[in-house]
C-alpha angles and dihedrals in degrees: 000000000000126000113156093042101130145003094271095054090046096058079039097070096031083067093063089058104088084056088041092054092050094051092052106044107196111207123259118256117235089201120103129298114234122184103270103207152127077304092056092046102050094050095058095033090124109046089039084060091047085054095046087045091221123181114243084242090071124068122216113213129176113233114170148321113266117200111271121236086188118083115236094014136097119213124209137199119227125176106221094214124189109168102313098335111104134171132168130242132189125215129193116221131180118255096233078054099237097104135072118186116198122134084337134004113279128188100234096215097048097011098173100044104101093049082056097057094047100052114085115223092175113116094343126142099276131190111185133011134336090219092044113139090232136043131201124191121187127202097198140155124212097229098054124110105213089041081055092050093049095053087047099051099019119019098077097022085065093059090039092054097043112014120183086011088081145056138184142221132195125203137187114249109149112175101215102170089070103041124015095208092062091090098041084059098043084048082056102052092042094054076052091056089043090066085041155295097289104040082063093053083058105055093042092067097040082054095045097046083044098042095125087055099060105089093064081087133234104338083071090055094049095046092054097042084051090053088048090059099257125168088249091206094053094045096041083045091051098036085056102047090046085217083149094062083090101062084047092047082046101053092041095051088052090045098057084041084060088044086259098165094145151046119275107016125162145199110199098197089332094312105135120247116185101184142342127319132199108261094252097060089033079057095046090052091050085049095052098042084053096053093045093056089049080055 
């Protein structure tokens, strides 16, 4: 599902924040307190426009403090301007000035590290380079319409625009509740990364381009594993035991640990991207995240 699609949900889901904050209490931080002004702003302009994943089309001004309901914690007040549309945002920021809270709590100065460093690579589906400068990882669900429409305009025009400089990820997110043959579908994908990398890769585009087939159950799966180019025993062994629920329980329980709630959801070198974007501003992250890692 898509949640950050357009300039009206954005300001749309910056709105929740000052409930959110509340909810969430962050606690307060005993280090010192430091003026947290236009200064302030102006010095973390970039990577505060990285955590509010705004599009290069939107500016982000400052325009004033609010008073704080939550203790240790300033809040301040930014218009969100495209052309003459303008709405105002509010952002919650630590008093010793290290920490932004916005949908989660980000460290101003690495604000995706933590996400990094919570995601596993290891033997993980990969498309791309080990060594690439950016990584994309994907919670996705086969059965999900917006995760369709994101393998057929992004998935291969991001390897066609920057080649060896990306890699990407795929994890398991099927939204079951929604639709029961989302795990028997996951379960598919992961028996064919079970007989390799590419065999998953396969069978990832066969189950995407068939996707309003697959509730008619497991026949599906084993036709189209058999079109990728599968060892049919093996997959029809390993569909039926259900050994692979346990990569899928694996990759969900990471993904909620992250605040997935949500497909597709990214992290584009641990940047947070709850939902799909349009492609250009899919593009402008993935040209922001490389030129952070070149920094």
């Amino acid at each position: 599902m898509s949640r950050i699609s357009s300039f009206v949900l954005l300001v749309a889901l910056a709105t929740g924040i000052g409930w959110a904050a509340r909810q969430s209490s962050p606690a307060a931080n005993d280090a010192a307190t430091v003026e947290v002004d236009s200064a302030w702003v102006a010095t973390h302009l970039l990577n505060l426009r990285r955590i509010l994943n705004l599009p290069g089309s939107i500016r982000l001004d400052f325009k004033e403090k609010g008073e704080s309901s939550v203790p240790g914690y300033h809040l301040l007040l930014f218009d969100l301007r495209r052309g003459e549309e303008r709405r105002t945002i509010q952002l919650y920021v630590s008093q010793d000035g290290r920490s932004v809270f916005y949908d989660r709590l980000y460290d101003v100065e690495k604000p995706f590290q933590r996400f990094r460093d919570g995601i596993r690579l290891e033997e993980e589906p990969t498309r791309g380079p080990d060594d690439a400068l950016v990584t994309i990882v994907e919670y996705s669900d086969y059965t999900c319409g917006y995760c369709r429409q994101f393998f057929n305009t992004l998935e291969e025009p991001l390897f066609e625009r920057y080649g060896g400089q990306v890699r990407l990820v795929y994890k398991h997110f099927p939204l079951t509740g929604s639709r029961a043959w989302a795990e028997d579908a996951a379960i598919a994908s992961a028996c064919a990364y079970r007989q390799g990398n590419d065999r998953f890769w396969a069978l990832h585009a066969k189950l995407f381009q068939a996707a309003t087939r697959l509730r008619e159950g497991k026949s599906v799966l084993l036709e189209l594993a058999r079109q990728a180019g599968l060892d049919l025993p093996a997959f029809r062994q390993c569909l039926e035991q259900q050994d692979a629920l346990i990569d899928i329980a694996q990759d969900v329980e990471e993904g909620e640990r992250l605040g997935v709630d949500g497909t597709p959801s990214f992290f584009v070198n641990g940047r947070p991207i709850p939902g799909l974007l349009p492609p250009e501003h899919f593009f402008h992250i993935v040209d922001e995240e490389l030129a952070a890692a070149r920094r």
